[in-house]
Steps between C-alpha positions, in 0.01 A plus 500: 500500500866528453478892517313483831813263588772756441279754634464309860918470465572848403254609822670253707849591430402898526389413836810352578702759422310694775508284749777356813623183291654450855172516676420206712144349468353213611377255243309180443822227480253305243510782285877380371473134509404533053856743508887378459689458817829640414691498826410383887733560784323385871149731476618717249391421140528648146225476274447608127176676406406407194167731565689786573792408298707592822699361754344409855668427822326297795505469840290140600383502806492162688237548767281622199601311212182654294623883551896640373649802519593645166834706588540666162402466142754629200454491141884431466631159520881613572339715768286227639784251546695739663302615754367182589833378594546785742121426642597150504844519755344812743129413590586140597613640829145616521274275417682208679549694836176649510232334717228658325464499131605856377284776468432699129607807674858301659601376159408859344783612735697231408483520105569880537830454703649242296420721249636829635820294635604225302817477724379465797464172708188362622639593832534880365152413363347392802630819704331705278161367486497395870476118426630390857414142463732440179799548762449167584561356184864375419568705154406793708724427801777439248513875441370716733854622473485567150652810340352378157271830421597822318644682755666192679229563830427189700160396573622625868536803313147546316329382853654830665403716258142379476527501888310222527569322834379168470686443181832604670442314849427164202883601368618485793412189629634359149849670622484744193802771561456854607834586395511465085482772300361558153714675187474853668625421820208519694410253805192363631462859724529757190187272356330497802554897507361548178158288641261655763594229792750666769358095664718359247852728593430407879411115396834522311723687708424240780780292404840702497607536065735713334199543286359781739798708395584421183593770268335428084664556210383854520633545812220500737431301775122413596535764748597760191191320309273603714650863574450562144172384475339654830393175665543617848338181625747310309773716654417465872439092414859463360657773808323226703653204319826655576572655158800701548487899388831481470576346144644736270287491169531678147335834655618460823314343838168436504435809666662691182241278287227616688583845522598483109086374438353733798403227683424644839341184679785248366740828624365459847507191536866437427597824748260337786734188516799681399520848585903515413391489122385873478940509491528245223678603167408373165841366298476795228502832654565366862159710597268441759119445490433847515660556181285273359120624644286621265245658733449693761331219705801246450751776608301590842533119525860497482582792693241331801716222474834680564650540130715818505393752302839677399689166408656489147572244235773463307426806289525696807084581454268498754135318513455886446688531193360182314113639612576848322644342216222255449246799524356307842419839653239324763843297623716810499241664731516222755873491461519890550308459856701215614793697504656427119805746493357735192867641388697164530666471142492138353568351146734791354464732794163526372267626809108404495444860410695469165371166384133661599616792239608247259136283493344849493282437836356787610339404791785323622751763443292694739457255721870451543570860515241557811641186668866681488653420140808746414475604182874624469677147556682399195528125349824351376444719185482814682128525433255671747107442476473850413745478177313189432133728555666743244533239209126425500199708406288421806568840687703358811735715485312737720373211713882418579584879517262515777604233661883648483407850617347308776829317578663816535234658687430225774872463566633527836718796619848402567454667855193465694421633804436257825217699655393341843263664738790663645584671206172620409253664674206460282319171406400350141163381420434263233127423350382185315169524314298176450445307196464181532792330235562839383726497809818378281461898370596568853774251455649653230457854610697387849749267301605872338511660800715295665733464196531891438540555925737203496320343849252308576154659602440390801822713577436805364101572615420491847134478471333241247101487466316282260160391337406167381773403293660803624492358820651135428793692367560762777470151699769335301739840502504500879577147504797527230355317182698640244268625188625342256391181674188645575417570116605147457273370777166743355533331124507110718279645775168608220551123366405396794301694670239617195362164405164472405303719523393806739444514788825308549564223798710670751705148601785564230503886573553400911725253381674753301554716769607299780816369315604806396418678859517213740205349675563623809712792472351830617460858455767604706752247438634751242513858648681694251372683275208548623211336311105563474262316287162597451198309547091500478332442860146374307345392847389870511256701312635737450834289404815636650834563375776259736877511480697188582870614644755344671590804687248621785150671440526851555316605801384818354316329253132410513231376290232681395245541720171388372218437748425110520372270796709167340782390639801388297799236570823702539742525249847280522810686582763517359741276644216257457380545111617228315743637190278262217165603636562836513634508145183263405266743651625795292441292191187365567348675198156432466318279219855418459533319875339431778532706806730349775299581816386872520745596241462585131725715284662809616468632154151555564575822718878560482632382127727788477629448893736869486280681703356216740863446544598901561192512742655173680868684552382796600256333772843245584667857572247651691517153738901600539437851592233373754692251664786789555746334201488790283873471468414177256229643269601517150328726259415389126752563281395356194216300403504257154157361368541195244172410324407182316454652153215682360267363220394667181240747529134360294224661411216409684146509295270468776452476916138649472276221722103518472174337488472308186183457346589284189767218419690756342574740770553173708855464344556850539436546887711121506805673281479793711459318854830336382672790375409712818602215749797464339583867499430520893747269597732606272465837668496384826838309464665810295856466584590785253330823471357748802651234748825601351434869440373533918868316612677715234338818685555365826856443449543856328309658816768340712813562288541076449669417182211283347541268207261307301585189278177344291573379145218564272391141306470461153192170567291454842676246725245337738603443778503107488658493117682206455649540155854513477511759219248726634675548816864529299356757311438696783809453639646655200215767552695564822810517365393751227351701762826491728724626192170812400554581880865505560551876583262398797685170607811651491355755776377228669828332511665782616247589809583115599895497421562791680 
């Protein structure tokens, strides 16, 4: 009997050690009235269990006499005593200001906060369990202001970051303050921050405190807080309290915190109610937000909002400089085509291009050196980025010795020649291939010619023609856009333009073109030089090849004749053909965009335009000689095509198309469908090949100097690519190609310097 005794004990204190000793549990109050009362204090009693040989605490209930509430049960007497007295002194709040006897679950809260925080009042005790009806007992009341808790928060303090409501609005009526702060500095608004309630900042920020804008021992304000941790609601709710973005923290402004984390939203915010902070400095390097963005998305957001892009810190860098070093290529590229000067030397003369050299960053070395970088400028140590290419292993050297033999190449004569029409009696034709983004190769071929002729284009050609792309930029020539602000524009432009996914919506093309063009200017607002763009009439079958001008339609010239009984509306002249729709038109490439009225691509018939455009002087000519003002025709005198680039040659394994009769040949007559569709259209739009070898032989025939500029790619650019390296690389494609064919620029240069 006495074995089965120590057995049941042995069991029972096993079990013990496996259970919550602090688990509340509703027992039978008779069950204690055989055990030793040790201590009472109001409800709460202390038993000893001479069963369990441990140490029980009670809660009586007075509405139910016959039922407690057993709060914990130790097997330590020291233990017992001590935590009863705690129990004791904190739930007599409770019970006596409760209406309804508490709940298990209510005191299970209660036992596990006076156990987590054994400094905190029973007003800190109350905030945290959400006891709203304790507030109005007195104890509680006496310290709602309480800094008695680990980190010296107030109960004001807990209800914020808990964002509970009612529990605040409860503080407030019992006057609680909204301007203590705990042992780190931090106020009522960096709690509520840290919470989920931007209801509690705007309940808060009611009443004018220098709370709002106080500045923790870390130095961050609320506004900082939330900056760092990208609570854009938060943000907007403290901007709306009146929380000043002006308060100089650790990092900097608020801004600088949220640029520092990449917090976008929180960025936004701060620049929507204060646009003047895109020119705020941080106290360490004096440096702007754009120093400090980290992407490429929080740099276009500066640079909408008006931060300069060339403005230096301290160090003399750039937002330029600080993106190379940090290996932010993605930043550099939006820098680069929002006019970031490429050779301005910073920290030790150093220019981008050197620290680029230093981090070993190929792609941005190029990238630099396409958007204009000189590779010959010294820093203060008298080092060039090609003596720093020679020190590595990487092969740049040759990479930078192209890029210097280019220098020298593309370098303006000290003397050029003036020529105006009086001067000359022959005109210049220039042709621009479409391409879709693969225009900025046209860019950069026309960015060398006008550095090696030293003049713009649109003063040294006389005729301009243009396809697609080709066409946009013969636009922009006539209308003075310098190139280098057009290759800018193209790497901005794609972002915006080639969004989703094909067919593309036409609004932020249109939208595109009429601020650069004008929404009303016209054809002929702009007579010299004289401009055609090509275009698809698709109203007609067969389609028809149209030219938009801003310079009469020759008289001589008519349309093929086919036989047809439909009528068609007449074509807009002219002085009436809106500059942005005529440019749209060229480009309406299709599966890429819609057709704007009868319109579609004039790549579809004319994507090499030279001899569409030779056809269209001689016919402008032949209208002179008719109208007896032979005295004014001008014959050809030198024709330059520009193409877009020409793709890799594949191998192609199969275009053959037939009747399958199993699941097998079913993917082959698909494959080959594909293949063969692709190779149509590809042959239809050939810029390069026999369209170049019939104006080469035309121009022979007729003793015109022709010339012929198409860079052969290394990859396939589509024509809506959107990566930034892709298209760098073939602007450095370009650039090779420029320096393999400088025998023929330099005869170029010299037909057009002359």
């Amino acid at each position: 009997m006495q074995f089965f005794g120590r057995l049941v004990n042995t069991i029972s204190s096993v079990t013990q050690i496996f259970t919550n000793p602090y688990r509340v549990k509703e027992v039978p109050a008779a069950e204690y009235a055989a055990h030793v009362c040790l201590k009472k204090d109001g409800r709460v009693v202390l038993y000893k269990n001479s069963l369990s040989r441990s140490w029980d605490c009670l809660l009586v209930n007075p509405q139910n006499p016959q039922v407690a509430f057993r709060l914990f049960q130790l097997d330590n007497e020291a233990d017992a005593l001590a935590r009863f007295e705690q129990y004791a002194g904190q739930l007599r709040p409770f019970y006596e200001s409760s209406r309804q006897p508490l709940l298990l679950e209510e005191l299970q809260q209660l036992s596990d906060c006076l156990r987590s925080h054994p400094s905190w009042t029973p007003a800190h005790v109350a905030v945290e369990i959400g006891h709203r009806e304790s507030f109005r007992h007195n104890h509680v009341l006496s310290c709602v202001n309480s800094t008695e808790s680990e980190n010296g928060c107030t109960p004001m303090h807990l209800a914020c970051r808990k964002g509970d409501m009612e529990c605040l609005l409860e503080l407030l009526e019992c006057h609680a303050r909204v301007d203590t702060t705990d042992r780190n500095g931090e106020t009522v608004f960096h709690y509520a921050v840290r919470g989920n309630s931007p209801h509690i900042i705007e309940l808060l920020g009611k009443t004018p405190t220098t709370g709002l804008d106080h500045l923790n021992h870390e130095g961050l304000t609320a506004l900082h807080l939330a900056c760092q941790l990208g609570k854009e609601d938060m943000v907007r709710s403290l901007l709306k309290c009146g929380a000043r973005c002006s308060i100089m923290g650790t990092l900097g402004y608020p801004i600088h915190t949220a640029l520092k984390f990449s917090q976008k939203g929180c960025a936004q915010a701060i620049l929507e109610v204060d646009a003047n902070q895109v020119r705020s400095r941080d106290p360490r390097y004096e440096a702007t937000p754009l120093h400090w963005a980290k992407t490429a998305e929080m740099t276009r957001l500066l640079l909408d909002y008006g931060s300069e892009v060339n403005v230096t810190s301290r160090t003399a860098d750039m937002a330029l400089h600080i993106a190379v070093k940090r290996g932010r290529f993605d930043c550099a590229m939006v820098l680069l085509t929002h006019g970031a000067h490429t050779n301005a030397r910073g920290q030790d003369g150093n220019t981008p291009l050197h620290l680029a050299m230093k981090h070993d960053h190929l792609d941005m070395i190029k990238a630099i050196i396409v958007f204009g970088g000189d590779v010959e400028i010294p820093n203060d140590f008298g080092e060039t980025a090609g003596l720093l290419a020679a020190r590595t292993s990487k092969g740049y050297q040759d990479l930078l010795y192209v890029s210097a033999t280019l220098g020298q190449l593309l370098k303006a004569p000290d003397v050029v020649d003036s020529p105006t029409e009086g001067r000359r009696n022959h005109d210049r034709l220039l042709c621009l291939d479409g391409g879709g983004i693969r225009g900025l190769v046209l860019i950069q071929l026309l960015l060398a010619i006008e550095k090696a002729a030293g003049r713009p284009i649109r003063e040294i050609f006389d005729w301009i023609a243009g396809t697609s792309t080709g066409g946009i930029l013969a636009l922009a020539i006539v209308h003075g856009k310098p190139m280098d602000y057009m290759r800018c524009l193209y790497f901005r432009m794609k972002d915006m333009v080639f969004r989703g996914s094909r067919p593309y919506e036409s609004e932020p093309l249109d939208e595109f073109l009429k601020k650069e063009f004008g929404e009303n200017t016209k054809m002929t607002d702009v007579r010299k030089p004289k401009v055609m763009v090509t275009g698809t009439l698709c109203d007609r079958q067969p389609a028809e090849l149209h030219l938009f001008r801003n310079y009469p339609v020759p008289e001589t010239k008519t349309s093929t004749e086919y036989k047809t009984s439909a009528t068609f509306k007449p074509l807009t002249h002219p002085e009436d053909q809106l500059v942005w729709r005529a440019a749209r038109c060229s480009g309406a490439a299709p599966t890429y965009f819609r057709p704007i009225g009868r319109f579609l691509d004039g790549g579809l018939l004319a994507n090499n335009p030279t001899l569409d455009a030779m056809a269209e002087i001689h016919e402008y000519n032949k209208t002179l000689i008719k109208k007896g003002r032979k005295q004014e025709v001008r014959r050809l005198g030198l024709v330059v095509s520009l193409g877009t680039g020409k793709p890799p040659q594949v191998p192609v394994s199969s275009v053959d198309v037939f009747r399958p009769s199993n699941p097998w040949e079913l993917a082959k007559t698909v494959f080959g469908a594909r293949e063969l569709g692709k190779m149509v259209v590809d042959c239809c739009t050939d810029a390069d090949g026999p369209a170049v070898d019939r104006a080469r032989a035309w121009c022979e025939m007729t003793d015109v100097p022709y010339f012929r500029l198409s860079p052969q790619l290394h990859t396939e650019v589509m024509l809506d690519e959107v990566n930034d390296a892709v298209l760098v690389n073939a602007l450095w494609d370009t650039q090779l190609y420029i320096y393999q064919q400088r025998e023929q620029f330099e005869q170029l240069v010299q037909h057009l310097c002359r």
